[in-house]
N, C-alpha and C positions, 0 to 999 in steps of 0.2 A: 600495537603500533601507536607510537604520540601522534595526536594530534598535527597538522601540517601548520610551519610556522614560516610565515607570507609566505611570498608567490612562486613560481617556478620561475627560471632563467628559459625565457623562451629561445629554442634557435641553437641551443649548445648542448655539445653531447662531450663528457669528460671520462677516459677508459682509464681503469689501472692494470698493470700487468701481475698476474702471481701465478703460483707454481701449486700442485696439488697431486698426489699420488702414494705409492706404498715401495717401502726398501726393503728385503727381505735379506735373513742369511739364513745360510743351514748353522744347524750346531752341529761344533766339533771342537776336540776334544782341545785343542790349541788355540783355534783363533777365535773361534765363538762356543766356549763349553754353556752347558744345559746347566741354569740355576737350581737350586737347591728346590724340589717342589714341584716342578715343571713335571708334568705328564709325561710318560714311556713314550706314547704315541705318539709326542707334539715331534716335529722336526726343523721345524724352523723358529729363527725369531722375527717379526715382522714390525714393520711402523706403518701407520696412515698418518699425510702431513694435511695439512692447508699453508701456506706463508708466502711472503714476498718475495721478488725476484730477487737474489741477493741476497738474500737475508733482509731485506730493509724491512722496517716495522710496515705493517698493513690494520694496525687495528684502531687507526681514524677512520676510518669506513666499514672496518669488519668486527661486527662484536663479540660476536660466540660461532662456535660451528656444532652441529649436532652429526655423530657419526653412527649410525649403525650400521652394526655389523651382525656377523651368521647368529642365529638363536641361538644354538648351541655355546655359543658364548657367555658367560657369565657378565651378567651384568650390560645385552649388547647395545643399549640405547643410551649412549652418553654427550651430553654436552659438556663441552669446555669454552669456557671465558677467555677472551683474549684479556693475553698482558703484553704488556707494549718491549718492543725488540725479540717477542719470540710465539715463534709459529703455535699454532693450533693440531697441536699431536696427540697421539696413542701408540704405545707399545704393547705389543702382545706377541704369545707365540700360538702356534696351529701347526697341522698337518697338511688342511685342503684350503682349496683355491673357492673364492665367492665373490659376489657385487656387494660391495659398500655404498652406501649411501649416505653423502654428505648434503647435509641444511643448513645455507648460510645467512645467518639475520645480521642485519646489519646495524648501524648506530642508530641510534632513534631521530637524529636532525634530517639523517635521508626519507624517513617515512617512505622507505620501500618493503615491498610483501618479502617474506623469504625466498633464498631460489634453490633447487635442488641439481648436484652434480652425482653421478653417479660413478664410481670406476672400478677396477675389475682388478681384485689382490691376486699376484703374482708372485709364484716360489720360486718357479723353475725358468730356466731360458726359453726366450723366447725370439721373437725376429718376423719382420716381415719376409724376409728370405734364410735360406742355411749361412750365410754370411754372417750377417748379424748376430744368429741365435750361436753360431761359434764362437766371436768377441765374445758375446755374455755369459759364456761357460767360464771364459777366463779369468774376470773381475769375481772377487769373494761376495758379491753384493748382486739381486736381484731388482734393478729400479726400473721401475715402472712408473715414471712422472709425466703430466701432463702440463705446458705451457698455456695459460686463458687470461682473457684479457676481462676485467668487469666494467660494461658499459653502465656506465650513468644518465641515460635520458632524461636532457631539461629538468636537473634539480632543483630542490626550492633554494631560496636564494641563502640560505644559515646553512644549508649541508653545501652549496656552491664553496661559501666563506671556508670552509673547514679544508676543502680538496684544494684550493687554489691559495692557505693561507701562509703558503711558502714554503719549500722546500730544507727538510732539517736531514742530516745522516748520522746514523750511530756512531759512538764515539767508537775508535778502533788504537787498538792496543797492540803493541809486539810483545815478543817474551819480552823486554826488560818494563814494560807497563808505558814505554812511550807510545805515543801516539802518532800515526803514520797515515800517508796518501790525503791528499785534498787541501785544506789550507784551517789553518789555527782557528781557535775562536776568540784569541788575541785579535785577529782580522776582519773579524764582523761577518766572514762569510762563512755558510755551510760546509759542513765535512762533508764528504765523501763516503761508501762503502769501496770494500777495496776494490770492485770491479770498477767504480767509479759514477755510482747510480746513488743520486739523490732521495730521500724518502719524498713523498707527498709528490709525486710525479710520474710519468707515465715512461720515464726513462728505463733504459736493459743495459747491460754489461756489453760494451766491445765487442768483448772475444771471451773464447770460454777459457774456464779454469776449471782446475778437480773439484768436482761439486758442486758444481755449476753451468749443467751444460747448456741454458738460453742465454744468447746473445745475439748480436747484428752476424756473427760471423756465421751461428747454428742459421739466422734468417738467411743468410745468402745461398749457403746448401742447400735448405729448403727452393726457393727460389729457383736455382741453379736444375737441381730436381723437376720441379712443375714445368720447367723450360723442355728439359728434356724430354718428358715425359708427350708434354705436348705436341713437338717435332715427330713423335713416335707415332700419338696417335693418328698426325693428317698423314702420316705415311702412309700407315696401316688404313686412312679413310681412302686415300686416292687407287690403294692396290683392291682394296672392296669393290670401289667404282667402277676399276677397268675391270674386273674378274665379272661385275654385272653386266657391263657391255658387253663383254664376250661369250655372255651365255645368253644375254637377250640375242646379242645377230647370230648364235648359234641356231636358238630356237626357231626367229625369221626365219633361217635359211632349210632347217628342218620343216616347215609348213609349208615353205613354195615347195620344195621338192615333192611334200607328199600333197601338195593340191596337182603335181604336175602329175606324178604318178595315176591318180583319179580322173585326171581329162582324157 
């Protein structure tokens, strides 16, 4: 870790949003055949990501991530360098399912300790209900991603300068190689990603798209969800409540009767 260069920004806490987790397929003989090499037993092909919401570069504050993964793996303890506009990945294939272990060290102007995320490779469907886990039979692709936001408490004031030293977006191409969404750099102003999320900001996409499923519109579900869910539980507190009443003046009225019995 460098050395701390001045002081901390007292009083301010600055988050960025990014995305982390594992995509899995099976192989098969059409849409994802078995490389040349690849194990009898392996069954699937798998990725562990780190990267920005969108795509947007993350590696002004993220500098390498270390992943490891099952021993049995060849080679399972690796670090990757960030390069700027592209996530912090591995490709591999397997048969079984394990916890990974992601260490993310940051730039050296943060002088922060590493922090460790842990998540859990996924082959097969899965769901919080049968509902879900039936969608996810449908899709060729097994994702298992996690939305987290990384807090920065009261930075020094040179890693402040860096998160706050204005927002740039990758440059974005059509097929004919023009450049599309947000506004020129004829314009002096920042591009866009196509979701519409700034880099070096703590912005998210609108609404979702294929490949993208965080956004304000996935936050409103969510939201939407905790609401309900809440409404659920004082129901379920107040039918508790009255089902204790009614067994507390059950009880009452079982003890006068049997004090009455005894006099």
């Amino acid at each position: 870790m460098a050395p701390p260069a001045g002081k901390r920004v007292k009083g301010v806490q600055i988050y960025r949003p990014f995305v982390y987790g594992t995509t899995a397929r099976p192989f098969d003989e059409k849409t994802n055949p078995k490389p040349p090499g690849i194990p009898d037993d392996h069954t699937h092909s798998w990725t562990v990501f780190v990267k920005g919401v969108d795509d947007v570069d993350i590696t002004y504050w993220l500098r390498r991530v270390q992943f490891k993964l099952h021993e049995s793996i060849p080679n399972h303890v690796r670090m990757i360098d960030g390069e700027k506009g592209k996530p912090f990945m591995i490709h591999e294939t397997g048969w079984g399912e394990f916890e990974i272990t992601m260490k993310l060290y940051y730039v050296p102007e943060s002088n922060e300790k590493p922090q460790t995320l842990y998540h859990h490779l996924r082959l097969h469907p899965y769901g919080r209900n049968e509902e879900e886990k039936e969608a996810m039979k449908k899709s060729p692709e097994v994702k298992s991603w996690v939305y987290e936001e990384q807090i920065f408490n009261e930075p020094y004031d040179a890693f402040y300068d860096i998160l706050t030293s204005g927002a740039t977006a990758p440059s974005l191409k059509s097929s004919g190689g023009q450049k599309t969404g947000g506004k020129s750099k004829e314009s002096g102003q920042p591009q866009r990603s196509e979701g519409g999320v700034l880099e070096r900001s703590a912005m998210i996409p609108l609404h979702n798209r294929p490949g993208h499923p965080f956004s304000r519109d996935t936050e409103e579900v969510e939201m939407k969800k905790l609401k309900e869910a809440m409404v659920k539980v004082e129901e379920m507190k107040k039918k508790m409540l009255a089902d204790i009443k009614a067994k507390e003046k059950r009880l009452m009225d079982l003890k006068a009767d049997s004090a009455k019995a005894g006099s």
